[in-house]
N, C-alpha and C positions, 0 to 999 in steps of 0.2 A: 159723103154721106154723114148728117150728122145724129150721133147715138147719145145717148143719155144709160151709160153704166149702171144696171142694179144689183148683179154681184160678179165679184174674181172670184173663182176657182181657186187651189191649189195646184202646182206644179206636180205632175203624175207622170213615173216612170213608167214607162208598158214594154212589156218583151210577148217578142214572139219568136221562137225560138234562141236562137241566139243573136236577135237584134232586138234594138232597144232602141225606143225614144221617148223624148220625154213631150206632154202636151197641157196645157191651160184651158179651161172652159168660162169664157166672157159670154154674163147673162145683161141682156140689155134692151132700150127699148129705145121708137123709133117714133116719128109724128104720125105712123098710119099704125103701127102695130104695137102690144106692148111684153109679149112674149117673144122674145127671141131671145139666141143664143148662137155664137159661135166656138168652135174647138178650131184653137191653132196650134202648128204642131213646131216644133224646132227645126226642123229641114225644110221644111214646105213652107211655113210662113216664118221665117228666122226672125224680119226687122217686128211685124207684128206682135212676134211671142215675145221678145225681148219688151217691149213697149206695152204689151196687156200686163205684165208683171207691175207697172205703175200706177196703173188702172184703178181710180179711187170708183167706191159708187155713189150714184146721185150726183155725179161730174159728167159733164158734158164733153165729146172731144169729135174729130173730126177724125173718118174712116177715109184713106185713100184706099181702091179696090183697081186688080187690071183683070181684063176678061181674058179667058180662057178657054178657049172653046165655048162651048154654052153658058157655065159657071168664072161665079166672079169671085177672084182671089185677093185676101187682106195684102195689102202691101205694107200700110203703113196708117201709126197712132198718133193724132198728134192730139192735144189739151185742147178743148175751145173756149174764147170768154162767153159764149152764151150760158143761158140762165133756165132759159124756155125755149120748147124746138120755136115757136112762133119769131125770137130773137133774133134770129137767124137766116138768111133764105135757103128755101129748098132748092137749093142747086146740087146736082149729083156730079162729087169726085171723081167720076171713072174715066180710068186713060183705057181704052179699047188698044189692043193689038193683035195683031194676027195669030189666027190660032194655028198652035202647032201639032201638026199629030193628029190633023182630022177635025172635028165637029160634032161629032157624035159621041153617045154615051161612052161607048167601046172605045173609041181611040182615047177620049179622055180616062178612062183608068188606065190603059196599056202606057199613057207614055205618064202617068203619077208612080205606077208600078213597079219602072227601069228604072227612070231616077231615085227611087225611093232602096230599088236593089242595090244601084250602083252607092248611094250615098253609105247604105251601111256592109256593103262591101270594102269600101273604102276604110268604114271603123274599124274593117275586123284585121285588114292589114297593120293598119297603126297599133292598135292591142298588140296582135301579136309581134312585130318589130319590137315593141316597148317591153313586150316580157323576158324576147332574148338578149335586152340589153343591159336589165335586170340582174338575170339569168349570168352572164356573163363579170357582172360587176358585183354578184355576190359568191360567185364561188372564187373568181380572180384569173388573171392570163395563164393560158399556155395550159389548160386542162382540157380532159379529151372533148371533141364536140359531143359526144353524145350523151356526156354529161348537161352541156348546156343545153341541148335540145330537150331534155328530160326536167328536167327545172322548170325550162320557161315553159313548155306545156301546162306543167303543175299550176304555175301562176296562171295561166290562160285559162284554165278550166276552171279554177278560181272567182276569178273575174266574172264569167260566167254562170257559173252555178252557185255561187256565194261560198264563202271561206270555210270552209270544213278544218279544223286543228283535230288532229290524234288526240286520241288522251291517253298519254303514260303513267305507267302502274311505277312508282319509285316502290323498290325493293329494297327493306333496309335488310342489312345483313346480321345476320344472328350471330353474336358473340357472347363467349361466356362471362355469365351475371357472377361477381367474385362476391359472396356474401362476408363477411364480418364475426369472426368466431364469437357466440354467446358463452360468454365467461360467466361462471355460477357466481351469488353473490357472497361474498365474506362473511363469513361463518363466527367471526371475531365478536364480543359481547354477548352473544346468545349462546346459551346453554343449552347442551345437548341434553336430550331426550332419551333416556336406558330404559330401556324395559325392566320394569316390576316383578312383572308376570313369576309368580314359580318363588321368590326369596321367603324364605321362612322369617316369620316374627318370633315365633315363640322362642327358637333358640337365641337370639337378641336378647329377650329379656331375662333370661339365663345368665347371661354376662355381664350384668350391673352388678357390679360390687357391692352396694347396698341398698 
């Protein structure tokens, strides 16, 4: 199938619950139509998602699809030299194979549904293996397990729920402020100040000789 790119998407993390995948949305067009779009996801179309990440627009490339019950799934991205859908022949890439898990709407989500359990069941083992190993290589041998058991949760809940850090109160401790004795200033050159008040004059002038 050959498409003509008119835009990539960004790479989008999605959780539900505690699973997570990430998926791309390729807007594109076709010689019969010129609205479309697919979303491919990283488990379900792996070689696709990797290969729409390259995905220039107004480039032309060639879709390999395999059937799937009634739906048909991207396999595969490849470049094409064409220019214009016309340049090209309308020849369709599809490799048909047998469908597994039925034919019908129902069997097709039930067996996207198990795979899709099992792939991020699979995540959640690896995570958590990787926390108690962690767990293990930051506290160091030969401490009790339920020390590491308790770490590597911490990590794991982490991971999952995004990094939560504590915030510590530092308490600085009060110690006595020694102040510096204010020493009065030097008295030396300056003439003290007597009180007046109350001295008689008149008898002063009594006592000049002449």
């Amino acid at each position: 199938m050959l498409i003509k790119v008119t835009s990539v998407g960004d790479v989008e993390t999605k959780r539900e619950g505690k699973r997570r995948w990430k998926e791309i949305r390729l807007e594109y067009e076709t010689a019969e139509k010129t609205d479309n779009y697919k979303i491919l996801l990283d488990w379900a179309n792996a070689d696709a998602y990797a290969m729409a990440q390259d995905c220039l627009p107004n480039h032309f490339y060639e879709v390999k699809v395999k059937k799937d019950g009634k739906y048909w799934n991207w396999v595969d991205i490849e470049e094409s030299d064409a220019t214009e859908f016309d340049d090209a022949p309308r020849s369709k890439s599809y490799q048909a194979s047998k469908p597994s898990g039925g034919t019908d709407w129902a069997a097709k989500n039930k067996l996207d549904a198990d795979k899709f359990e099992f792939d991020k069941t699979k995540q959640d083992l690896i995570i958590r293996q990787s926390c108690i190993g962690y767990a293990i290589q930051a506290i160091g041998p030969g401490a009790d397990i339920t020390r590491y058991l308790q770490l590597a949760q911490l990590f794991e809940t982490n991971v999952w729920q995004g990094f939560e850090v504590p915030e510590y109160k530092v308490e600085v401790p009060k110690t006595a402020i020694k102040r510096d004795k204010v020493e009065p200033e030097p008295t030396v050159g300056r003439p003290k100040r007597e009180a007046l008040k109350g001295t008689p004059t008149s008898d002063m002038d009594d006592d000049i000789p002449f």
